[in-house]
TIMI-2910 file (N, C-alpha, C, CB; in pm, 1 decimal, decimal comma, always signed):
<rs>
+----------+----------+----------+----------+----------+----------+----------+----------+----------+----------+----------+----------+------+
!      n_x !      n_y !      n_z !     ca_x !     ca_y !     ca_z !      c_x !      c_y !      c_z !     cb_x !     cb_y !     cb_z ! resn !
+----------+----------+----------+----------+----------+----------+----------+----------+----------+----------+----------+----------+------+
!  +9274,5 !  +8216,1 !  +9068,2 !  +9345,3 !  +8192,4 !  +9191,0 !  +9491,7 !  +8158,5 !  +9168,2 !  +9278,9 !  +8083,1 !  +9266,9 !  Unk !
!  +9542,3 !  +8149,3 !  +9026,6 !  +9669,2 !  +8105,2 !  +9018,7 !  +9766,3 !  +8166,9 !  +9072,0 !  +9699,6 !  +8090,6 !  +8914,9 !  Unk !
!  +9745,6 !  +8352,2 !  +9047,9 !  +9785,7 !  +8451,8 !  +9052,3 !  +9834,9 !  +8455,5 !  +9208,6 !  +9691,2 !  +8541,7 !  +8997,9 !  Unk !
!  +9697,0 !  +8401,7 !  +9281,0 !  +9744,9 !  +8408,7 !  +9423,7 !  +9835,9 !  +8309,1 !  +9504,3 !  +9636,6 !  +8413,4 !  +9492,7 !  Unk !
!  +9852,1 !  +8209,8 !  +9397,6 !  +9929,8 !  +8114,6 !  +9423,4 ! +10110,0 !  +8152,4 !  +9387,3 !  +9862,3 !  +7996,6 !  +9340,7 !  Unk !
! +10101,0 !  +8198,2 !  +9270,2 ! +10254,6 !  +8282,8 !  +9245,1 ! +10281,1 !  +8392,4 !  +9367,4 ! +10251,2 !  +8384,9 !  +9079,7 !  Unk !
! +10126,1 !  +8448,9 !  +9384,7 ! +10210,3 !  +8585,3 !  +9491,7 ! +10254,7 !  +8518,6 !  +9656,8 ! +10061,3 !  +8752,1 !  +9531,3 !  Unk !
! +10172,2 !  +8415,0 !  +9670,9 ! +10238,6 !  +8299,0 !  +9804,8 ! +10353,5 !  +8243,1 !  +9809,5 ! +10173,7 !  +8175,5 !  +9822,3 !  Unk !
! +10403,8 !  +8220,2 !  +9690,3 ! +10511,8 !  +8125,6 !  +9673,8 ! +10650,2 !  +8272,6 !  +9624,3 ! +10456,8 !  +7974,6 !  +9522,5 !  Unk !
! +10599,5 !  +8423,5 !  +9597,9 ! +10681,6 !  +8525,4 !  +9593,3 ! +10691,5 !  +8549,1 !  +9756,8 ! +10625,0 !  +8649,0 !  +9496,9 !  Unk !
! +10632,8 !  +8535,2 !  +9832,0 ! +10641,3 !  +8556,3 ! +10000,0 ! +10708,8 !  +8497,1 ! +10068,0 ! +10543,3 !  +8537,7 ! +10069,9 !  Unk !
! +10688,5 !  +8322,0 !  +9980,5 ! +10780,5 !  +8248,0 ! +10087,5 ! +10915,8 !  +8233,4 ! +10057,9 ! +10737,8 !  +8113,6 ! +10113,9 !  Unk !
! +10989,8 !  +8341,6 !  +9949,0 ! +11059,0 !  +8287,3 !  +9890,4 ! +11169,6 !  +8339,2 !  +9920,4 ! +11030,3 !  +8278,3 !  +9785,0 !  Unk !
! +11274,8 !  +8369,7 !  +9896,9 ! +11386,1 !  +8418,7 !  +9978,2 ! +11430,7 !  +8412,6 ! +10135,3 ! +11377,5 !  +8530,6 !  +9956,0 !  Unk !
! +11565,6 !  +8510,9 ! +10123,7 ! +11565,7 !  +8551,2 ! +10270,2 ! +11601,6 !  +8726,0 ! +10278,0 ! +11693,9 !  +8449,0 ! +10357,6 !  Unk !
! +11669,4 !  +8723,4 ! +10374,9 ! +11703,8 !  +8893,7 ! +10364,4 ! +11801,3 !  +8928,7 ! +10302,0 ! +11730,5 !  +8964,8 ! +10481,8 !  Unk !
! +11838,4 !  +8817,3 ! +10259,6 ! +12010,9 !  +8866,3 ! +10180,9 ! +11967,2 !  +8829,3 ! +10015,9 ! +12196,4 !  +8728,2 ! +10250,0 !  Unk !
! +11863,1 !  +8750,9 ! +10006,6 ! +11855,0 !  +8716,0 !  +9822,5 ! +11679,0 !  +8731,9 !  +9796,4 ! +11923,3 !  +8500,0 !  +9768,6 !  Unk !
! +11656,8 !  +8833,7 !  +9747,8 ! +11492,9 !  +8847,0 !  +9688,4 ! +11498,3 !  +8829,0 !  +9600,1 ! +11409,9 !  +8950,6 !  +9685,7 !  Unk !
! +11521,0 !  +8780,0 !  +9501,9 ! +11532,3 !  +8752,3 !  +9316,5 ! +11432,5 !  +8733,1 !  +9293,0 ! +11609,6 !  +8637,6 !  +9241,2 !  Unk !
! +11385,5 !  +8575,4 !  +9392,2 ! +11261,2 !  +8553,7 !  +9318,2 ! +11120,6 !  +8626,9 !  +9362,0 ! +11240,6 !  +8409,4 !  +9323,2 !  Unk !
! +11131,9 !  +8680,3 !  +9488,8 ! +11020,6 !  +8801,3 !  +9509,9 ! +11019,6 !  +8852,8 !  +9408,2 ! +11036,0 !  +8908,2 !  +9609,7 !  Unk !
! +11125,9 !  +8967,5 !  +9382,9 ! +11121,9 !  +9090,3 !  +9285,0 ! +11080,0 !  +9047,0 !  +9149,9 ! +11263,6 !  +9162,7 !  +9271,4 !  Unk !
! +11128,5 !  +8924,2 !  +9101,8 ! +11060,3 !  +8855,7 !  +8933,2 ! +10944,6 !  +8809,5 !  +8928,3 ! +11127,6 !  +8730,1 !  +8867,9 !  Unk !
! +10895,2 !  +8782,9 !  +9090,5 ! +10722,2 !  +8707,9 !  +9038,2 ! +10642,9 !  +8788,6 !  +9089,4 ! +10664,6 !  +8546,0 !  +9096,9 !  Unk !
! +10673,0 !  +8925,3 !  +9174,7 ! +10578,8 !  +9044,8 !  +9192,6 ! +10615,5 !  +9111,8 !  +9045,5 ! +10615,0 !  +9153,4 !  +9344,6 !  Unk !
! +10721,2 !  +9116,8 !  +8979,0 ! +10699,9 !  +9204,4 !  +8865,0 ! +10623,5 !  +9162,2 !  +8749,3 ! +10816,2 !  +9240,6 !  +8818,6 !  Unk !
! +10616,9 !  +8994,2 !  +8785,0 ! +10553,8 !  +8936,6 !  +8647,8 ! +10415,3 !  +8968,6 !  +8707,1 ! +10587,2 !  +8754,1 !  +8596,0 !  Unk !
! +10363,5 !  +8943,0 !  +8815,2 ! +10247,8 !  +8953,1 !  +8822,2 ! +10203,6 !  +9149,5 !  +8825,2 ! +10213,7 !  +8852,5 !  +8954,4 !  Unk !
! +10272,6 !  +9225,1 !  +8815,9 ! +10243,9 !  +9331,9 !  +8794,8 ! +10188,2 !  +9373,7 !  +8652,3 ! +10341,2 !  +9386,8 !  +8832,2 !  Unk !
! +10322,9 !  +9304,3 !  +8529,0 ! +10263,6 !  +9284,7 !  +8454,2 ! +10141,8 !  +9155,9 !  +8383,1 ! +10343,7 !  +9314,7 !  +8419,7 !  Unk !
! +10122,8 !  +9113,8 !  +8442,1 !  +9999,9 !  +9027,8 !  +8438,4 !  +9913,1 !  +9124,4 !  +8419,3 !  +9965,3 !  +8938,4 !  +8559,3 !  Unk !
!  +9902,6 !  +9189,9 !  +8571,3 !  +9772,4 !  +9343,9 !  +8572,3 !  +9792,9 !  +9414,4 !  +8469,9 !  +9779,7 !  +9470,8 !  +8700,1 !  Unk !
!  +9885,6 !  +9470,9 !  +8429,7 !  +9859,0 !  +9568,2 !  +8304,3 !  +9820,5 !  +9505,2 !  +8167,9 !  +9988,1 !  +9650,4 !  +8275,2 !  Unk !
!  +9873,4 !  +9406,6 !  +8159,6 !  +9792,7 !  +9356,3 !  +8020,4 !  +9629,3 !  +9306,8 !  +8052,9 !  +9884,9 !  +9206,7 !  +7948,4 !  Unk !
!  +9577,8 !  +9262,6 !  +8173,5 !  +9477,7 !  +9229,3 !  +8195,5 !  +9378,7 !  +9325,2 !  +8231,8 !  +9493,7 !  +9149,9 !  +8263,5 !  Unk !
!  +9445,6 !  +9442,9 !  +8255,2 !  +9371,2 !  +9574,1 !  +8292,1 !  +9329,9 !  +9659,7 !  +8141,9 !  +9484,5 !  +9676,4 !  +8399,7 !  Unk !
!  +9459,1 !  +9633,0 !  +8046,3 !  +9441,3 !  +9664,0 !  +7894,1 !  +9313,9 !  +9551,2 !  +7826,0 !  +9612,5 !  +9636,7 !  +7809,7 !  Unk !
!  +9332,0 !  +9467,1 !  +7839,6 !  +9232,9 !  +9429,9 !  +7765,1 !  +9102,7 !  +9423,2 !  +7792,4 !  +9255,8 !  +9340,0 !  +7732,4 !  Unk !
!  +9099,1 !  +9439,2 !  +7943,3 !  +8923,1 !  +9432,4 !  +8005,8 !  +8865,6 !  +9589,4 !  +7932,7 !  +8908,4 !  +9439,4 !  +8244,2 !  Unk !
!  +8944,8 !  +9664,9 !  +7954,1 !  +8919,3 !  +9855,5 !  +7908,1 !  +8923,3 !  +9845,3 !  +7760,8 !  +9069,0 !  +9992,3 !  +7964,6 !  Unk !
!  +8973,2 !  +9696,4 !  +7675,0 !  +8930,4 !  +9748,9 !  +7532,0 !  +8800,6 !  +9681,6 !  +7492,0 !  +9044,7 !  +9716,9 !  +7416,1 !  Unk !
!  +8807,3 !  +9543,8 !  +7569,6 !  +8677,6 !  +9467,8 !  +7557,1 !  +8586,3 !  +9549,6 !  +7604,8 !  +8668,4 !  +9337,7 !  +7626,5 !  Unk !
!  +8549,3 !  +9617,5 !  +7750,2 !  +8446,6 !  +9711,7 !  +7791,1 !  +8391,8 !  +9843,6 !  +7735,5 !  +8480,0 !  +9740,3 !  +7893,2 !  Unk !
!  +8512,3 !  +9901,7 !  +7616,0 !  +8516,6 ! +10004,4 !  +7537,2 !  +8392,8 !  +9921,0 !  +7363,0 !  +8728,5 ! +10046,5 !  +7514,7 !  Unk !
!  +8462,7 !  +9832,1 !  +7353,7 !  +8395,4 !  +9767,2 !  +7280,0 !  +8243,6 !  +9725,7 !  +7276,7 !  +8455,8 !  +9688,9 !  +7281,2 !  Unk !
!  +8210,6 !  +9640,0 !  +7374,6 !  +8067,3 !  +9675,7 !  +7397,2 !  +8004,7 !  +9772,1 !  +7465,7 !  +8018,3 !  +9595,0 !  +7440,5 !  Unk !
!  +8071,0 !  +9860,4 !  +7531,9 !  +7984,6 !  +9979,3 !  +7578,0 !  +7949,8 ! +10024,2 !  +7427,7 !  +8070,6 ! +10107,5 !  +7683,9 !  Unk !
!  +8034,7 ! +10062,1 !  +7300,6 !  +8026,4 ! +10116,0 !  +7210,6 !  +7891,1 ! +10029,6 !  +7144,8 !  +8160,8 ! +10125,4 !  +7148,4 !  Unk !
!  +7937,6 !  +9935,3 !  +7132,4 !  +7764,6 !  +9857,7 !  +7089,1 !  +7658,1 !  +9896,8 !  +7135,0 !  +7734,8 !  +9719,2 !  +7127,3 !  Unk !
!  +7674,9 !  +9853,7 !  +7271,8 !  +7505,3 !  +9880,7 !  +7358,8 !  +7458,8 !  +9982,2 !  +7341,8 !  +7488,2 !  +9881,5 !  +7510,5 !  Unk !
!  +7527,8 ! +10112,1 !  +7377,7 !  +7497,6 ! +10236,7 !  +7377,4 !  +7521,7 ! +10330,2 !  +7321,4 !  +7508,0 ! +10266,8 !  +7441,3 !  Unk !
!  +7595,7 ! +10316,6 !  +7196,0 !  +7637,7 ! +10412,5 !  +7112,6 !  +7610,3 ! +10333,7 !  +6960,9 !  +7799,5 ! +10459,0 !  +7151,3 !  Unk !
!  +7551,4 ! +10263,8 !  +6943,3 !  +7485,2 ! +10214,8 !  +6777,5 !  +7630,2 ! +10234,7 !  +6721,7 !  +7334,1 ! +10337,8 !  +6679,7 !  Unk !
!  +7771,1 ! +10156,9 !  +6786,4 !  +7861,0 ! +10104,1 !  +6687,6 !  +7853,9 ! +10000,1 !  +6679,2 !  +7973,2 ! +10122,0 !  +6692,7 !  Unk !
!  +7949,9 !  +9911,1 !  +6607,5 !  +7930,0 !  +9783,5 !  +6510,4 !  +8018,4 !  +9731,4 !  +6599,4 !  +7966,5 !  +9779,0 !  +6335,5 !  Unk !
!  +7996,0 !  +9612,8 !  +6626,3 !  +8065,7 !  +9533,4 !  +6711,6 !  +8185,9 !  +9491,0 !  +6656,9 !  +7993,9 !  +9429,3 !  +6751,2 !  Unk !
!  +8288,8 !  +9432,7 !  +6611,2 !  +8399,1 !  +9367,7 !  +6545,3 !  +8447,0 !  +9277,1 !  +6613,6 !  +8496,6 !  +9442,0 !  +6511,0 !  Unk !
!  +8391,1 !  +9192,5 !  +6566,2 !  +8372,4 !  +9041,8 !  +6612,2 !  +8515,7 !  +8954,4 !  +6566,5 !  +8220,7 !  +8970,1 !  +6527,7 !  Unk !
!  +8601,7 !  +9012,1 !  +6489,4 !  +8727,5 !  +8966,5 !  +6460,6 !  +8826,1 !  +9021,7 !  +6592,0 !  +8771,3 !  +9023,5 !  +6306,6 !  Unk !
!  +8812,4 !  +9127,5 !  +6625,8 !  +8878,7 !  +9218,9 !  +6738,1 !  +8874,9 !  +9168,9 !  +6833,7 !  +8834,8 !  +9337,3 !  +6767,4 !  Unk !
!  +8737,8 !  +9136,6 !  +6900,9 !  +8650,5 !  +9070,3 !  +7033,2 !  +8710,9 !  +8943,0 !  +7042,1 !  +8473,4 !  +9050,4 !  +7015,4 !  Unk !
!  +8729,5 !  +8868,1 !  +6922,1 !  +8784,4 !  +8720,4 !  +6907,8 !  +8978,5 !  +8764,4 !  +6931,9 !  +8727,8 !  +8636,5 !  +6705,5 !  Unk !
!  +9012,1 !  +8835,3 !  +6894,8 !  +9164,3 !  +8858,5 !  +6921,9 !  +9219,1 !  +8900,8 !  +7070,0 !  +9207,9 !  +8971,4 !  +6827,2 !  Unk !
!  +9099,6 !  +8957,6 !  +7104,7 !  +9128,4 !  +9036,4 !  +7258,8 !  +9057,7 !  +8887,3 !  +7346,4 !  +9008,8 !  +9239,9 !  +7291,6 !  Unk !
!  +8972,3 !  +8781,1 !  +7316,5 !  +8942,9 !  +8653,5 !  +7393,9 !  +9095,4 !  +8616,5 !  +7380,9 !  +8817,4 !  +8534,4 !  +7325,1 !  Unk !
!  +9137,3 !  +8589,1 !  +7274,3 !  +9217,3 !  +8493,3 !  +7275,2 !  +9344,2 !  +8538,7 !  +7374,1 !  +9249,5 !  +8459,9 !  +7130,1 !  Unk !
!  +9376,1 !  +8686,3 !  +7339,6 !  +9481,2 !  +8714,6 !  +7452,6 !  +9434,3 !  +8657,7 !  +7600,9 !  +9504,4 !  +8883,0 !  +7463,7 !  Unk !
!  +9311,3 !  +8687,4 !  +7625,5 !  +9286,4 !  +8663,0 !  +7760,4 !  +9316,0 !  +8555,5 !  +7811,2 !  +9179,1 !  +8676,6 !  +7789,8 !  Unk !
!  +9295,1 !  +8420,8 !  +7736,7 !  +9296,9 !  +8352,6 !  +7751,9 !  +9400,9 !  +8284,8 !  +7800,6 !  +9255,2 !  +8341,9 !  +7693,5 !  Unk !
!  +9511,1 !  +8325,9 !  +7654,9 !  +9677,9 !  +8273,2 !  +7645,2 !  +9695,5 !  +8369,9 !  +7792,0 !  +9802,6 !  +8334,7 !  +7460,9 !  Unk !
!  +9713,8 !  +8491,0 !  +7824,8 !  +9726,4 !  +8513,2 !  +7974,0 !  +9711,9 !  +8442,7 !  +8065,8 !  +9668,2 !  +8583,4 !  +8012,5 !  Unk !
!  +9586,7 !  +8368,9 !  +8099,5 !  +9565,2 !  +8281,7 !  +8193,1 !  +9653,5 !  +8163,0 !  +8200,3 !  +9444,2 !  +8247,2 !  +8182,7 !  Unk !
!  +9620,9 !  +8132,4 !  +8092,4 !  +9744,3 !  +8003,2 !  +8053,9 !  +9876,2 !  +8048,9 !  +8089,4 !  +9759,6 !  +7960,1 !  +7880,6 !  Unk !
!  +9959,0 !  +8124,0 !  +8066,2 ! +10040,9 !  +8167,7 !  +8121,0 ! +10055,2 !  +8215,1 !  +8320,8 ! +10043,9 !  +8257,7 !  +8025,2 !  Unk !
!  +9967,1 !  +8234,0 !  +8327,9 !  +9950,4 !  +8249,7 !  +8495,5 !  +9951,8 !  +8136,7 !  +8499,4 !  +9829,4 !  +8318,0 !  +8577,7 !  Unk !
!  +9853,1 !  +8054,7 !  +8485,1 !  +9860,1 !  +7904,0 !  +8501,8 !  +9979,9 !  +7811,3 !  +8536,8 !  +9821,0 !  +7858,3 !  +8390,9 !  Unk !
! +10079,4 !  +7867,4 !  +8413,1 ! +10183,7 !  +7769,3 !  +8402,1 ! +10261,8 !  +7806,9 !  +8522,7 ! +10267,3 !  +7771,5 !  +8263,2 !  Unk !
! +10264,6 !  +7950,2 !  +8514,5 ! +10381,9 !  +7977,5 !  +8638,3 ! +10317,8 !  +7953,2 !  +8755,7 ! +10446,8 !  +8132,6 !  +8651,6 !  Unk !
! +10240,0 !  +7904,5 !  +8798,2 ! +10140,3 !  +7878,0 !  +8904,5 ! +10189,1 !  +7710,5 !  +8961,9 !  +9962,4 !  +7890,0 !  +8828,9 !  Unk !
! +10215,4 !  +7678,3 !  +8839,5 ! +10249,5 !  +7569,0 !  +8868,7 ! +10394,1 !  +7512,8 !  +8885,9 ! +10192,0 !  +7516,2 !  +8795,1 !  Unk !
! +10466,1 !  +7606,3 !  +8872,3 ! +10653,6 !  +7586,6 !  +8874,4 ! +10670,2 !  +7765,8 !  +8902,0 ! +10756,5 !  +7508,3 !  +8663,0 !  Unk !
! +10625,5 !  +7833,1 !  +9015,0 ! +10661,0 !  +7927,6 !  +9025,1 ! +10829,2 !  +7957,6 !  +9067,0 ! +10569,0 !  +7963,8 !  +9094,7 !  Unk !
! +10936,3 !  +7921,9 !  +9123,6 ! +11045,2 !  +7897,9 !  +9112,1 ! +11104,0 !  +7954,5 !  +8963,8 ! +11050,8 !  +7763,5 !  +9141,5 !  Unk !
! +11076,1 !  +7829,3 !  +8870,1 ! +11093,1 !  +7826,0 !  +8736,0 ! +11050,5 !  +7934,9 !  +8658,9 ! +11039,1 !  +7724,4 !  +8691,5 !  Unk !
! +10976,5 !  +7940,8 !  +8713,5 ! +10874,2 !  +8042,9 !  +8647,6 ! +10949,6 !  +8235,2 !  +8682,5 ! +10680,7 !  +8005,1 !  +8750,8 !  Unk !
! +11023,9 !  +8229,2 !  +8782,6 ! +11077,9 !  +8361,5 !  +8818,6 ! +11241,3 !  +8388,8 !  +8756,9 ! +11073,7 !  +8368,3 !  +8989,9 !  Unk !
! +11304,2 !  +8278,4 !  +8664,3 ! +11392,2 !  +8267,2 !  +8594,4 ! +11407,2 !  +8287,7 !  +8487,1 ! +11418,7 !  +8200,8 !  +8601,3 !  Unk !
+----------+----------+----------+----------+----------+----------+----------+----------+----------+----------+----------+----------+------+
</rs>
């Protein structure tokens, strides 16, 4: 829900003469989606390949692609919480 909290605080933010911080916290959260859209499609590539195709899981990989996820959130998080700051 953080996410939806940055895109509330990108709505209320300006006027008609200064969007800065619209345009920086819809773009961050754009890229939010693409890295979060990249890693769900490598994690889902990953165990589809297990379940159903008798490959080997790589449990070092799986642990590198958690951890991004994670630090992502944390990062939504933060700007969630000083979105202002957060569009600078």
């Amino acid at each position: 829900m953080d996410s939806l909290k940055v895109s509330t605080a990108a709505l209320k933010s300006g006027d008609s003469t200064n969007d800065a911080v619209y345009v920086a916290l819809t773009n961050k959260i754009a890229s939010w989606t693409d890295q979060r859209d990249a890693i769900a499609q490598e994690m889902k590539a990953m165990l589809d390949g297990a379940a159903f195709n008798d490959q080997v899981f790589d449990e070092v990989r799986g642990r590198q692609l958690v951890n991004q996820a994670q630090a992502l959130l944390e990062e939504v998080s933060s700007c969630a919480a000083n979105p202002v700051s957060c569009a600078q």
